[in-house]
N, C-alpha and C positions, 0 to 999 in steps of 0.2 A: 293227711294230705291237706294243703292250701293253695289257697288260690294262689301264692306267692311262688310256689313248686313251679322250677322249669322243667321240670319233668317228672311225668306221675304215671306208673305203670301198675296195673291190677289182673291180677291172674293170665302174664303172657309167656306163651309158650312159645320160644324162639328154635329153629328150623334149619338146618345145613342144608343147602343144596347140592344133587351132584353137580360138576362141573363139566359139561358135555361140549369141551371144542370153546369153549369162553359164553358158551348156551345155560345158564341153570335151569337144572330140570329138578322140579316139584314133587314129578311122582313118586322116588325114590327114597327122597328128604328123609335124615336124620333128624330125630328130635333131641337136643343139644340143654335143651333148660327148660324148666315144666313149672308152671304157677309164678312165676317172678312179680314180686309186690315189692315195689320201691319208690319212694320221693325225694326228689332232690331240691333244694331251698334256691333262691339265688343268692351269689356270690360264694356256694358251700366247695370244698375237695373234698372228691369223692375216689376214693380207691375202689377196682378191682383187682382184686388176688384170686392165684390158682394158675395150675399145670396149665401146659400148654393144650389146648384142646378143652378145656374147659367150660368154654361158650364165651368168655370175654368178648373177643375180637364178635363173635357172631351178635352176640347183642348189641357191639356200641354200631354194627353197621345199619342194626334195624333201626339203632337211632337217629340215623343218619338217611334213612331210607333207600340205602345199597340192598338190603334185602327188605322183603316186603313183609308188614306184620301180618299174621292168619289168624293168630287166635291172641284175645285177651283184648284188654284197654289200653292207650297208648297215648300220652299227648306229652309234647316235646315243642319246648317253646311257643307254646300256644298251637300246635297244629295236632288235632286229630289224625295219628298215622294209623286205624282204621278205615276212616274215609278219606284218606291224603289223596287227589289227583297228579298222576304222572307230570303232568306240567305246573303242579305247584312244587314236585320236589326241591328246583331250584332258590324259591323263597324260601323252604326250611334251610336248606345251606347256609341263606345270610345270615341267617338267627342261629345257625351250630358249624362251628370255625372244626376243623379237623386236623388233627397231628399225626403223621404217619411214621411209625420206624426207622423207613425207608426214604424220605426225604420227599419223593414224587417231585424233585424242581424240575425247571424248564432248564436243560442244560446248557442250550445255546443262548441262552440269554443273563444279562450280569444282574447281579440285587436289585438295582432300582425297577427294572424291566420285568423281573418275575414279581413282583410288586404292582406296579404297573397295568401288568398283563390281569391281575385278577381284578384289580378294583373297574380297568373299565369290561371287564367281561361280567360284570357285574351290575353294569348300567351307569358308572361314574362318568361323567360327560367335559366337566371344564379341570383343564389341566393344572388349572392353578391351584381348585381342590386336591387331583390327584398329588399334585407335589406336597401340599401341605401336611396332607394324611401321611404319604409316604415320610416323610420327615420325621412325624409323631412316631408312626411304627419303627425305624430304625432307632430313632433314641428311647425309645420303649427296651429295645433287646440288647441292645449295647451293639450297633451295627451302622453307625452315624457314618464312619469313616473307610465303610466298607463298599459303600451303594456301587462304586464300577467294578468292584473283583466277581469274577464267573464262577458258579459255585465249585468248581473242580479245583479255584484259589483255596476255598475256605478250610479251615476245621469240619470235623465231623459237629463240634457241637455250637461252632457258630453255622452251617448249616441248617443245624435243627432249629436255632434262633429263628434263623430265618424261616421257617415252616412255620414256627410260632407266630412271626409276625405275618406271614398270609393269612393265616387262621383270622388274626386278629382284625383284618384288613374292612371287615363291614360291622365292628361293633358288637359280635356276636350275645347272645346270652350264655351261652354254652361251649366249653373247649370240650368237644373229645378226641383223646390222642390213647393211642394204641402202641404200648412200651414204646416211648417218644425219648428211654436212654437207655433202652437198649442194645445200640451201636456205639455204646459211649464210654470215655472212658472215668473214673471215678471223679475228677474234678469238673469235665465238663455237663456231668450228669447233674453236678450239686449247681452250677448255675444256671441247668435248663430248672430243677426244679424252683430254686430261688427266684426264676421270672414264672412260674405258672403261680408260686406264691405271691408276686405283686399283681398278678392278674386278678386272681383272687380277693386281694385287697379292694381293687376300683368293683369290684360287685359283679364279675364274670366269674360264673361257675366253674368247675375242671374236672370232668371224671378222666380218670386216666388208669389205663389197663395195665401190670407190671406186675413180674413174679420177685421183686427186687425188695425182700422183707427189710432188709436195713435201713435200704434208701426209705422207706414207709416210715421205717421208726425215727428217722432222721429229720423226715417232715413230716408230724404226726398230724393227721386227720382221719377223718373215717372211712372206715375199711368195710368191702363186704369180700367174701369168701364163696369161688365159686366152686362147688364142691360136688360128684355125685349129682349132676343134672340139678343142682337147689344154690339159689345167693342167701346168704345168709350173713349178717351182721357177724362183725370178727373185730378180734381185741388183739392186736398184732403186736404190745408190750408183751401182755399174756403168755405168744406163743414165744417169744422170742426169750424170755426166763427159764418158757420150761426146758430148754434145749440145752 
């Protein structure tokens, strides 16, 4: 592990909670992943693999600080999520952009607006920055000529674009997205992966969750295997020979 690491995890043991009414209840808690040791560099892709239920989804939320870490080390874009305070969650979000399966957009409102919508809930104040940002991020996704259609207009996978470019919206260190082509279909898959590759390039990290061995081996980078409560480093040419 280095200082350069945006994310360095040492012996943690990540927690399902029940879901009581939209209440997480603790006392009940499954335990999902035991000893997890992982570093991620900046600018690296980083895969999760493995079944559904596997703890994927459950740890990138601990990264995110939807669930709360209990046991182990933890630091994620420079915040200690050990001792992270409830009202600093919001500043680790600037620093870790999130991609959801599920799109999570603002349905009543068109591209440029869901856009918009996050940079000044973000504390973005002169409009002439928001326009300029918003500009960068549309021509970032391939989404320039899109800013007035309502996402109910779009493709499933220019949707995702667009989830991509909210993530993108404060600069992040870190993407994490959760099978972000999942609902997709094979060509629009290869060009959300193809933009988390240029993401990649300007020095922004991307762990991203997916049982999609192909699409891995199509964009090769490093893989860990979530397997039997343990991550473990995986060679995803390897498995895909032996089959």
């Amino acid at each position: 592990m280095t200082t350069k690491d945006v994310i360095r995890l040492r012996g943690v043991n990540v927690y399902q909670p029940e879901d009581e009414g939209g209440k997480l209840n603790y006392r009940n808690a499954q335990q999902v992943l035991s000893g997890v040791n992982l570093a991620i560099g900046k600018g690296e892709m980083v895969y999760f693999i493995g079944r559904v239920g596997s703890g994927k989804s459950s740890l990138l939320k601990t990264l995110y600080a939807e669930l709360p870490l209990l046991e182990g080390e933890a630091v994620v874009a420079g915040f200690d999520l050990a001792t992270l305070r409830r009202r600093d969650i919001p500043m680790l979000r600037r620093r870790v952009g999130v991609v959801f399966q599920d799109y999570r957009l603002l349905r009543d409102r068109n591209v440029w607006e869901n856009l918009r919508f996050v940079l000044r809930a973000t504390g973005w104040k002169s409009e002439s920055d928001i326009a300029a940002r918003i500009e960068e991020l549309l021509a970032l996704v391939g989404l320039r000529n899109k800013e007035y259609k309502m996402p109910h207009e779009l493709s499933g996978g220019e949707q995702q674009r667009l989830v991509i470019a909210r993530a993108l919206a404060n600069r992040p260190d870190i993407i994490l997205a959760d099978e972000p082509t999942g609902n997709l279909d094979p060509k629009s898959a290869n060009d959300v992966m193809e933009l988390f590759c240029r993401v990649v390039e300007q020095g922004c990290s991307v762990v991203m969750a997916t049982h999609n061995i192909q699409l891995v081996s199509a964009f090769p980078a490093r893989a860990l295997m979530f397997r039997k409560g343990r991550v473990e480093e995986f060679d995803v040419n390897s498995a895909i020979h032996k089959e």
